[in-house]
Backbone as CSV, one residue per row, in Angstrom:
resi,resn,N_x,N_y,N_z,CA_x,CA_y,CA_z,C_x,C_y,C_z
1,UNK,-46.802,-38.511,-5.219,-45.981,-38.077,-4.086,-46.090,-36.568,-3.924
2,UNK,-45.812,-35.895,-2.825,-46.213,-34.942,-2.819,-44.747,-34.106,-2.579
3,UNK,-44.818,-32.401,-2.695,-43.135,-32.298,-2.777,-42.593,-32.618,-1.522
4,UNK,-43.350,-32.454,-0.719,-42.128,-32.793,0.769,-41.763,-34.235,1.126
5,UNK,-42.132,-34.993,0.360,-41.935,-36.587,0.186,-40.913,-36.596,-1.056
6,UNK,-40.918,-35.869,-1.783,-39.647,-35.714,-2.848,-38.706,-34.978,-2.211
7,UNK,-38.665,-33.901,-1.593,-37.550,-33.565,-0.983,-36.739,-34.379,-0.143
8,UNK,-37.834,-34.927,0.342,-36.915,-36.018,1.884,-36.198,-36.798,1.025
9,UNK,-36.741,-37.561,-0.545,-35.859,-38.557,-0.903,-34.993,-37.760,-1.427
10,UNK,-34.799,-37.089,-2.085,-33.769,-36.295,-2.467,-32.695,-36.028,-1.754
11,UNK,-32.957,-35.326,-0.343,-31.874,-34.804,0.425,-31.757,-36.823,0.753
12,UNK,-32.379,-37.634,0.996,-31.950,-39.629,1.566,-30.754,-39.510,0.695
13,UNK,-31.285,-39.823,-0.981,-30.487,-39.958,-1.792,-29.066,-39.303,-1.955
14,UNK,-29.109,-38.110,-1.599,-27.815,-37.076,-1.350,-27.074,-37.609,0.008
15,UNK,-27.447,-37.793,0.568,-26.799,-38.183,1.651,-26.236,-40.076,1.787
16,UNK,-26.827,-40.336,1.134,-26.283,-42.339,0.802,-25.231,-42.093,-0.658
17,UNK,-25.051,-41.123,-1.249,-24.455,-41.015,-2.307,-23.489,-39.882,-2.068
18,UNK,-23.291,-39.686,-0.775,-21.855,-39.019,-0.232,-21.213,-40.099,0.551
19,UNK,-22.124,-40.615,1.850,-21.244,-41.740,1.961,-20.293,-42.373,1.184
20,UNK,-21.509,-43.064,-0.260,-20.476,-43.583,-0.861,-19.391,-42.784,-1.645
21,UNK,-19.583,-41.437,-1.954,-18.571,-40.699,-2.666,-16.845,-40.682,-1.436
22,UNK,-17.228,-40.788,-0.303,-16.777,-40.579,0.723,-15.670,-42.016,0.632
23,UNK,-16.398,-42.826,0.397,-15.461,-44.039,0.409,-14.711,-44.112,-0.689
24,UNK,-14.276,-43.656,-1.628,-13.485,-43.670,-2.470,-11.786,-42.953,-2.191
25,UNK,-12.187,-42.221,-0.430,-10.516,-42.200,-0.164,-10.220,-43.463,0.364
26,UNK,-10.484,-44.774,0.285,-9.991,-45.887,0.641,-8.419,-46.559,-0.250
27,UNK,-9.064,-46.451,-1.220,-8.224,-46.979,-2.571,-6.704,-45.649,-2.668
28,UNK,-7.052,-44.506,-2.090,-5.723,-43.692,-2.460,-4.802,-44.122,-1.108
29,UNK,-5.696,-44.093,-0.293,-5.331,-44.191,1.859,-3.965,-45.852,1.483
30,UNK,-4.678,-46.455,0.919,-3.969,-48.305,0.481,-2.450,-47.826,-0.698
31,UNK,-3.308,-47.073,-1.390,-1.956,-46.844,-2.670,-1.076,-46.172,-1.802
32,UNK,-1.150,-45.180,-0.791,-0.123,-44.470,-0.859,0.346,-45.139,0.422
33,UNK,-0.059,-45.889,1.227,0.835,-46.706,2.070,1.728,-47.753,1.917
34,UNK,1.114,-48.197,0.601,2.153,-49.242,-0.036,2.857,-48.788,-0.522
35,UNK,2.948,-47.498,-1.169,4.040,-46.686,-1.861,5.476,-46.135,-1.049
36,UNK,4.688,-45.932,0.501,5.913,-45.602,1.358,6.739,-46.302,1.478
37,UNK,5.983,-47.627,1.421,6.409,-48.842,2.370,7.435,-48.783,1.426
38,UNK,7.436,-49.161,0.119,8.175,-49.600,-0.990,9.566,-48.381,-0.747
39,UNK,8.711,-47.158,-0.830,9.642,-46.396,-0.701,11.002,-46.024,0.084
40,UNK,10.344,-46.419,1.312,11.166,-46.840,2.830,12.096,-48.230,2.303
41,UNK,11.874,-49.241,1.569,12.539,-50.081,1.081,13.938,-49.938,0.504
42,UNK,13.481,-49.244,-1.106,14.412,-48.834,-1.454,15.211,-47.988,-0.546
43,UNK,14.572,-47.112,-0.300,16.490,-46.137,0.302,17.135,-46.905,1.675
44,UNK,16.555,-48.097,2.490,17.394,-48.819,2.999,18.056,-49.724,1.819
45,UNK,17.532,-50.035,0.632,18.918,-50.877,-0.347,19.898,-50.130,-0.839
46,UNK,19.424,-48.554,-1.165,19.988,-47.669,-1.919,20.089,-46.363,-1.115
47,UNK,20.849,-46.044,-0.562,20.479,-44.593,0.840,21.276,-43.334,-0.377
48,UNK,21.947,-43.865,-1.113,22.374,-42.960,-2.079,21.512,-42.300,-3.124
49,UNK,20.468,-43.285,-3.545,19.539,-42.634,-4.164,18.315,-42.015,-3.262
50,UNK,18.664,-41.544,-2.124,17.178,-41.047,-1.892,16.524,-39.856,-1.937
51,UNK,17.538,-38.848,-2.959,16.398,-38.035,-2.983,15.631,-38.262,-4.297
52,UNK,16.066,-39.067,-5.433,15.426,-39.347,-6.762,13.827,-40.368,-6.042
53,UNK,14.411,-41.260,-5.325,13.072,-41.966,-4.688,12.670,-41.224,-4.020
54,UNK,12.789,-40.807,-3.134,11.776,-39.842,-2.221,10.623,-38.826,-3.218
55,UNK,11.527,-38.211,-4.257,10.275,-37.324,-4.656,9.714,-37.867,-6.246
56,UNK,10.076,-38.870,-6.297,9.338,-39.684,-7.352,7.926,-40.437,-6.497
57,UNK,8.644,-41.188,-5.136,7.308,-41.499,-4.452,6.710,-40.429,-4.245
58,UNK,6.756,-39.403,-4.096,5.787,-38.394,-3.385,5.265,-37.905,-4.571
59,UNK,5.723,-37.418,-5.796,4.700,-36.906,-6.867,3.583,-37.928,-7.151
60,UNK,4.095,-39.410,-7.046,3.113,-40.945,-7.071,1.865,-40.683,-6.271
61,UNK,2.476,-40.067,-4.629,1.122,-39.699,-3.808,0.804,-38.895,-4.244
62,UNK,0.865,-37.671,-4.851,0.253,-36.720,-4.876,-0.706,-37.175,-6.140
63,UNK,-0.273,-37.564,-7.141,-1.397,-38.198,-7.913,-2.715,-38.971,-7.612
64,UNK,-2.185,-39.799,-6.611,-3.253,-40.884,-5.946,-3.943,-39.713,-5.348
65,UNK,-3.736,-39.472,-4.621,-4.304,-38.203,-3.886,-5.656,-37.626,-4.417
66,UNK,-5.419,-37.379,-6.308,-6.370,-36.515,-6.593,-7.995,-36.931,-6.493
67,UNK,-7.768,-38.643,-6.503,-9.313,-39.367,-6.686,-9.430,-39.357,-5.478
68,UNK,-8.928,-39.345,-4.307,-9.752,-39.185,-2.449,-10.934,-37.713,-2.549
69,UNK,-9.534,-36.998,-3.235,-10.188,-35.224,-3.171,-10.879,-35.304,-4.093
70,UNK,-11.190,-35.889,-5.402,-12.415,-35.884,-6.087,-13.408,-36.552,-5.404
71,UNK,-13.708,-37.272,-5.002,-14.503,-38.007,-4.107,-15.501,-37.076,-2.934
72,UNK,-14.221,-36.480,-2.572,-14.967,-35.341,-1.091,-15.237,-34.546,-1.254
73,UNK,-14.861,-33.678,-3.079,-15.512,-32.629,-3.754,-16.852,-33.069,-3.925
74,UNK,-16.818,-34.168,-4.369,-18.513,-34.799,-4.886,-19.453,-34.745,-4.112
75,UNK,-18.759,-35.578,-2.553,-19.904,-35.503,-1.293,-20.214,-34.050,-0.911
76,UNK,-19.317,-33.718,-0.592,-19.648,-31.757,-0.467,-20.578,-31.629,-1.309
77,UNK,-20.692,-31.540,-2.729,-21.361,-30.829,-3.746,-22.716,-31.645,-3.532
78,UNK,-22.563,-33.051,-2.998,-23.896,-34.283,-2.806,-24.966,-33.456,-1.447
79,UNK,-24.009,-32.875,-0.320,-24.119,-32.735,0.973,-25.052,-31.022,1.282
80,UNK,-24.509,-30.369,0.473,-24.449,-28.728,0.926,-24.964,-27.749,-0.515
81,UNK,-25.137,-28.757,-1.875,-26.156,-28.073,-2.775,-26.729,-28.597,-3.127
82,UNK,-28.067,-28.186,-3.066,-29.198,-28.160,-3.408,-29.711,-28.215,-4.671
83,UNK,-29.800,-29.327,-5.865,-30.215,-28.675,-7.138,-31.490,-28.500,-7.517
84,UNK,-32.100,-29.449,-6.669,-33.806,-29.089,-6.805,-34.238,-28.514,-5.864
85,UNK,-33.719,-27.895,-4.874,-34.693,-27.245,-3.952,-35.035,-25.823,-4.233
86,UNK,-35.922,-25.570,-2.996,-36.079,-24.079,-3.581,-35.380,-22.729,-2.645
C-alpha cells in the first residue's frame, strides 16, 4: 500500500470510530431521563422531601453524564488529531 492509501484508511478508520465513540451518549441521554422521571415521582409522593431528592437526582446525572463526555472527548481526539500523520 502506498502512504496515501494508508492515510485515507486511517483518517476512514478515525472517522467510523467517532461515530461510534459518539454513540455512547445514548446510554447516559436513557439514564438520566429515567432518573427525572423517578425523580418527578417521588416529590409528587413526598413534596416535603424535595430538596434531598432533587439534588441527590442531579449529582446521579451528573455522574451519568461523565461517560457521554468521555465518549465526545474520544471522537474529538478520533476526529481533529492526527497520530500518524505528518
Amino acid at each position: 500500500m502506498t502512504e496515501v492509501h494508508v492515510e485515507g484508511l486511517i483518517s476512514a478508520c478515525s472517522a467510523i470510530g467517532a461515530g461510534i465513540a459518539v454513540c455512547s451518549g445514548i446510554g447516559p441521554g436513557i439514564g438520566q431521563g429515567i432518573a427525572a422521571g423517578y425523580g418527578a415521582q417521588a416529590v409528587g409522593r413526598n413534596p416535603g422531601a424535595k430538596g434531598d431528592i432533587m439534588s441527590t437526582m442531579l449529582l446521579g446525572q451528573a455522574v451519568a453524564e461523565t461517560t457521554g463526555l468521555y465518549g465526545l472527548v474520544v471522537a474529538l481526539l478520533l476526529m481533529f488529531v492526527k497520530p500518524f500523520g505528518k
